[in-house]
C-alpha positions as CSV (number, residue, x, y, z in Angstrom):
1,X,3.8,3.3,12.3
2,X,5.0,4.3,8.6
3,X,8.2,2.0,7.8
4,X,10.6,4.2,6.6
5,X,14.1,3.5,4.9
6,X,15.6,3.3,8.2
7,X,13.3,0.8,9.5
8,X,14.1,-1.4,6.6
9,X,17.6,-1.3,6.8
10,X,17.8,-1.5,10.2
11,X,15.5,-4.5,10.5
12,X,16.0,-6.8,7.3
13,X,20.6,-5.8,7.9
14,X,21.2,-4.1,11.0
15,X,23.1,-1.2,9.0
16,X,22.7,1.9,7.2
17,X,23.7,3.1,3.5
18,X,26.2,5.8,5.0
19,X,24.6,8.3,2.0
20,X,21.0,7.2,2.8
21,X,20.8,10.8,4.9
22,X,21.8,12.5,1.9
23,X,20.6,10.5,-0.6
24,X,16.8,11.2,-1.1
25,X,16.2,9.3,-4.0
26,X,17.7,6.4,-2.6
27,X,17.4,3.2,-4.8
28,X,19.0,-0.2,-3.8
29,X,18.1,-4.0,-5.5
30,X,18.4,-7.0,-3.2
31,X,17.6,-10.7,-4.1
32,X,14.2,-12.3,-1.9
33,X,16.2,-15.2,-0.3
34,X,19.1,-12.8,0.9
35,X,17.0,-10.9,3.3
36,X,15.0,-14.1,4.6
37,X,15.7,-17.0,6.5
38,X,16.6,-17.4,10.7
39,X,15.8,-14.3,12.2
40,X,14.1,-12.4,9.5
41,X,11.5,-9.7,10.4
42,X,8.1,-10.6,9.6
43,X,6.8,-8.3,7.2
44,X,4.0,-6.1,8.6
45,X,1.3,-4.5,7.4
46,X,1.6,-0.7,6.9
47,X,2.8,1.7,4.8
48,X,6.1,2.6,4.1
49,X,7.4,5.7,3.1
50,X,9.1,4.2,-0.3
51,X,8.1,2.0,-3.4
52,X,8.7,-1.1,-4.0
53,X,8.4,-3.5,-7.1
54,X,9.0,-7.3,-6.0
55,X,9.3,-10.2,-8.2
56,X,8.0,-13.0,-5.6
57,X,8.2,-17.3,-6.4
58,X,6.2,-19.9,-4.7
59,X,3.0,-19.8,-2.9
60,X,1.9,-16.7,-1.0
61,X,-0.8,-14.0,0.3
62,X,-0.9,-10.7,-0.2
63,X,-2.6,-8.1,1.4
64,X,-3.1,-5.2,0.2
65,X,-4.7,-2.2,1.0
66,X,-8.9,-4.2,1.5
67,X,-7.9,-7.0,-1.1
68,X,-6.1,-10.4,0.3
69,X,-5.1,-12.5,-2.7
70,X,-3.6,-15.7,-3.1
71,X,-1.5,-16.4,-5.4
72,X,1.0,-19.5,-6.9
73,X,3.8,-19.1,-9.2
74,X,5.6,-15.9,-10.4
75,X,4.5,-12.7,-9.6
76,X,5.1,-9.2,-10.1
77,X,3.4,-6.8,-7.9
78,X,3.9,-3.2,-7.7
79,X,3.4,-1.7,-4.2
80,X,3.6,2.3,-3.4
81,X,3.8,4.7,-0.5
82,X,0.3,5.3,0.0
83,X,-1.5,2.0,0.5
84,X,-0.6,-0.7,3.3
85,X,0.1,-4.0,2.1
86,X,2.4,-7.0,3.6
87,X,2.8,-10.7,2.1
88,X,2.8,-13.8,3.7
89,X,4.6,-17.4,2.0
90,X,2.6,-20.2,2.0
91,X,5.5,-22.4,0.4
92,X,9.0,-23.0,1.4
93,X,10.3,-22.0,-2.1
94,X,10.7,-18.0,-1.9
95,X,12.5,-16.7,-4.2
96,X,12.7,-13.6,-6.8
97,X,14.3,-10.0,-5.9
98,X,13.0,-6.2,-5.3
99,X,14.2,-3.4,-5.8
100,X,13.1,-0.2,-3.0
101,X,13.2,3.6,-3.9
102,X,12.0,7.2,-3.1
103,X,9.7,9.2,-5.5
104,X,12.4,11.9,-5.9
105,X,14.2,9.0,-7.8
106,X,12.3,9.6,-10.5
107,X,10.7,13.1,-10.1
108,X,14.1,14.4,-10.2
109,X,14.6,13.1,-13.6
110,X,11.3,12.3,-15.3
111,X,8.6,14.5,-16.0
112,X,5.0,13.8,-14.5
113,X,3.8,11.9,-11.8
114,X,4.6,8.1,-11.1
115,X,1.6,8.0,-9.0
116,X,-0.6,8.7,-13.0
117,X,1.2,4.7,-13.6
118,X,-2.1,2.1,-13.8
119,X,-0.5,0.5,-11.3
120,X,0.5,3.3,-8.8
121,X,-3.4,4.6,-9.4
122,X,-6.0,4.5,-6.7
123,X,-8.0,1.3,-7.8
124,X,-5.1,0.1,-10.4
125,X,-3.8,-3.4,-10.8
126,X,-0.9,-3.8,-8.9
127,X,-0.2,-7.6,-9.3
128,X,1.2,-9.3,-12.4
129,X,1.1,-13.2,-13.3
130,X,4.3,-14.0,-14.9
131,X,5.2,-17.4,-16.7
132,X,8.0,-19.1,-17.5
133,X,9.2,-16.3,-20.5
134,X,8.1,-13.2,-18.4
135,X,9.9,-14.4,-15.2
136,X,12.9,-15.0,-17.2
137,X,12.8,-11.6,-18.9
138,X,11.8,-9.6,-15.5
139,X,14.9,-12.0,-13.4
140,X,17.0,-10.3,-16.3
141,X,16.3,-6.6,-15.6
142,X,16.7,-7.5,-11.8
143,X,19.9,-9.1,-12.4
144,X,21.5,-6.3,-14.2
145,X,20.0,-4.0,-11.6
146,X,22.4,-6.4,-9.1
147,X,25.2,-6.0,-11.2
148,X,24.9,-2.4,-11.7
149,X,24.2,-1.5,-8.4
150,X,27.9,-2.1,-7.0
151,X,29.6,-0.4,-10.3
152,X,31.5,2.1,-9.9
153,X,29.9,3.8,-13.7
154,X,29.2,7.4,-13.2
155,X,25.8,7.1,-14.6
156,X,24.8,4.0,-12.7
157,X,21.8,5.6,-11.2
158,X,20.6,6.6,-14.6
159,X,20.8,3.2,-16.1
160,X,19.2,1.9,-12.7
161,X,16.2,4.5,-13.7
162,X,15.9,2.7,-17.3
163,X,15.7,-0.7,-15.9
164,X,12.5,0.4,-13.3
165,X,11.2,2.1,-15.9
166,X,11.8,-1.4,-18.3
167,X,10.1,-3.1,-15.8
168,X,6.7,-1.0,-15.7
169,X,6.4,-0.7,-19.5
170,X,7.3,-5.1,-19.5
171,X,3.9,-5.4,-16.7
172,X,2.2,-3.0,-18.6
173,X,2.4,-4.8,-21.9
174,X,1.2,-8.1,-20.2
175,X,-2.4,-8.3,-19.0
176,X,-2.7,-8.3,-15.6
177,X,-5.0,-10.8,-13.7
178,X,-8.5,-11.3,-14.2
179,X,-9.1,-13.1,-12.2
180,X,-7.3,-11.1,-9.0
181,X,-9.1,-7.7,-9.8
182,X,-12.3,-8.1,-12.1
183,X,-14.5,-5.0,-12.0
184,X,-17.4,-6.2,-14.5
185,X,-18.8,-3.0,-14.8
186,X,-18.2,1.6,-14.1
187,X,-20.7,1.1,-10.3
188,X,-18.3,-1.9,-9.5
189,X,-15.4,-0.3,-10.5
190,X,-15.7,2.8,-8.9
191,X,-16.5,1.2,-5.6
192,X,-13.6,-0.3,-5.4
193,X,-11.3,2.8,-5.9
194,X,-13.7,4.2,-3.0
195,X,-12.9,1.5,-0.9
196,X,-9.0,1.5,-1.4
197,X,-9.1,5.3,-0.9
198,X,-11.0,4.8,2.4
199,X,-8.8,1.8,3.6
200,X,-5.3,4.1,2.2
201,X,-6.8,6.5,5.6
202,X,-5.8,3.2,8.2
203,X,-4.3,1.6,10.2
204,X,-3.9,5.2,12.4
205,X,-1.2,4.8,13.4
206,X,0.2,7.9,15.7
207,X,-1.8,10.3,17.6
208,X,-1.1,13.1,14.7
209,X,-2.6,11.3,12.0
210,X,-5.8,12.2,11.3
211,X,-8.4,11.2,8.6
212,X,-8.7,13.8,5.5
213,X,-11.5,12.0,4.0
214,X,-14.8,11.5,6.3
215,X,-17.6,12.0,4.3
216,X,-19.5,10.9,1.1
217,X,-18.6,14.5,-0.7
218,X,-14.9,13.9,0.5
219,X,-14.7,10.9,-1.8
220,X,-16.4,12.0,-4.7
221,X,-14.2,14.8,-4.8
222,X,-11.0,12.8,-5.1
223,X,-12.9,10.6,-7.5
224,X,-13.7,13.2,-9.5
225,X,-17.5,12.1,-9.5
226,X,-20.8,13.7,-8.1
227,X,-21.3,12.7,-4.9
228,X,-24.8,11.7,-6.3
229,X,-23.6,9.1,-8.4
230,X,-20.9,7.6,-5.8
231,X,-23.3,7.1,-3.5
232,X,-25.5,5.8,-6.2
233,X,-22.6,3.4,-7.6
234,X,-21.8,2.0,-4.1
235,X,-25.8,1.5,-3.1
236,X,-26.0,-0.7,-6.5
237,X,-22.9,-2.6,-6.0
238,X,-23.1,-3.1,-2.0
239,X,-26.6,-3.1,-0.4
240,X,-25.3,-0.1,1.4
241,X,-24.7,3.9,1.5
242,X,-21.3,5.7,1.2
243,X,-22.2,7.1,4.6
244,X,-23.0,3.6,5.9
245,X,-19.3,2.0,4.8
246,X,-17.1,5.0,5.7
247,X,-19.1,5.4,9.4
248,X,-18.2,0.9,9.5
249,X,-14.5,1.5,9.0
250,X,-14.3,4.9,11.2
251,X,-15.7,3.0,14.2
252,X,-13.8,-0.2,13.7
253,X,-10.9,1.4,13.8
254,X,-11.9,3.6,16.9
255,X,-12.3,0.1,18.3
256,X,-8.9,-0.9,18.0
257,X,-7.4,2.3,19.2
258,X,-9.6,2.3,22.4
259,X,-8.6,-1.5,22.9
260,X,-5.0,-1.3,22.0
261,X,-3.1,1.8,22.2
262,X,-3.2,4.2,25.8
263,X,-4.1,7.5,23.8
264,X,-7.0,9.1,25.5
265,X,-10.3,9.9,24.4
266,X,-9.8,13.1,23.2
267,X,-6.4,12.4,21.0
268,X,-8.5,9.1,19.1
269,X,-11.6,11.6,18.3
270,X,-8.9,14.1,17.0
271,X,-7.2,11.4,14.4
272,X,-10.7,10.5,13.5
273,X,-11.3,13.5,12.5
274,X,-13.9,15.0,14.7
275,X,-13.5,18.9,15.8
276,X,-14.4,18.1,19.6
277,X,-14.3,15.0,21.6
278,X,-18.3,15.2,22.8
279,X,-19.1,14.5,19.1
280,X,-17.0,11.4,18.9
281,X,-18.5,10.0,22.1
282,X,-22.1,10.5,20.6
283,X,-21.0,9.2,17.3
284,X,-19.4,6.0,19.0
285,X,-22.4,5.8,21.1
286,X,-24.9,5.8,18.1
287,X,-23.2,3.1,16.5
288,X,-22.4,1.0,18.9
289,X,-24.5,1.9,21.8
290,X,-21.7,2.5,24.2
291,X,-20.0,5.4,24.8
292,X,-15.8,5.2,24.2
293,X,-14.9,5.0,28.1
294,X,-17.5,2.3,28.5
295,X,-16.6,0.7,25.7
296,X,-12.9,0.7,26.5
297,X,-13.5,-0.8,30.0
298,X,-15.1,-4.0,28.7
């Protein structure tokens, strides 16, 4: 399921803001090694229902949205509301800070959309390499996020603003990785947006959650492309058709459903998006050869 803010809390402390009800454009700063250690909950791979900007030391994976990336050092990654991710350490150094908030945070405040940010985009570079002079500069911000955070100033959530907002224009200025997200040419690069949009549609995680995007026209729409040259852009840079990638991930997912959760047939072919269960089974049949009962018996 989505984490949401009380999921976190509850997890990482075992307590709730008393205004996080209230509040909703919460915004709160915590430093990495405070919420690890004995009995720290794993982070999992989902959503969450809140943005998060993390500066992360040491060794670690990510995994974000298709993309699993390895990296060593100081990072600054940018994760948002619509795209699963979790990380993983690989070292037993981990340390750095992040700060958690809710759109309205900024919407409330700012004009436009944070989601328009490169690295709140669909297909935007959401990790940052930092040496030894950016980490210092981006520990700075977080620190007098720390300090400001427990002041009693009027206006401390203004200033708080100012600092995120310090933080995005710092990543922006630096180039982010090459060598974590290269896209060499437009066919490559538009694949990959394609295949974070289609990967932003999983895991399913309730039975009234359902797919929005299930066909080829679907995705060129929010691309804003023909769906001629999508398909076109994906054949050149995969071997293989829009149809042929988007039908892969529906059915591996319809796997895992029919393996690992108890929802019937009928509620799985509704969060996949079909109209009527019969044309789920003969879809699952075609590509697999088994029909969803069968299959689930195995």
């Amino acid at each position: 399921m989505i984490e949401t803010l009380e999921n976190f809390y509850q997890q990482k402390f075992n307590w709730m803001p008393d205004n996080l009800k209230q509040d909703i454009g919460h915004f709160n700063v915590f430093r990495l090694e405070d919420c690890l250690g004995h009995g720290s909950t794993p982070v999992k791979y989902s959503r969450r229902d809140f943005y998060k900007v993390s500066l992360i030391r040491g060794k670690n994976r990510y995994h974000y949205a298709d993309k699993s990336i390895e990296i060593s050092g100081s990072t600054l990654i940018f994760f948002n509301p619509s795209v699963p991710y979790t990380w993983e350490s690989l070292s037993d150094d981990k340390t750095g800070f992040f700060c958690i908030f809710k759109e309205s945070f900024f919407t409330e405040k700012m004009r436009g959309n944070i989601n328009e940010l490169p690295m709140f985009m669909p297909g935007g570079k959401p990790a940052y390499l930092l040496n030894k002079t950016h980490d210092k500069r981006v520990s700075q911000i977080f620190t007098k996020m720390l300090d400001e955070i427990d002041s009693e100033y009027r206006f401390k959530y203004d200033l708080l603003r100012n600092y995120v907002t310090e933080l995005i224009h710092y990543a922006l200025k630096m180039e982010p990785s090459e060598t974590l997200y290269q896209h060499p040419d437009a066919n490559t690069r538009i694949t990959a947006i394609f295949t974070e949009l289609l990967e932003r549609q999983f895991p399913i995680e309730s039975p009234s959650q359902r797919l929005s995007l299930r066909s080829a026209t679907d995705y060129a729409e929010q691309l804003a492309v023909h769906v001629n040259h999508l398909n076109r852009a994906i054949r050149l840079t995969t071997g293989r058709t829009t149809t042929e990638h988007i039908a892969e991930r529906i059915v591996s997912e319809a796997k895992v459903l029919l393996k690992h959760t108890d929802w019937n047939v009928a509620e799985i072919s509704y969060c996949l998006g079909f109209e009527e269960a019969a044309h789920f089974n003969n879809y699952f049949k075609k590509h697999t050869q088994l029909n969803p009962t069968s299959f689930r018996a195995i």
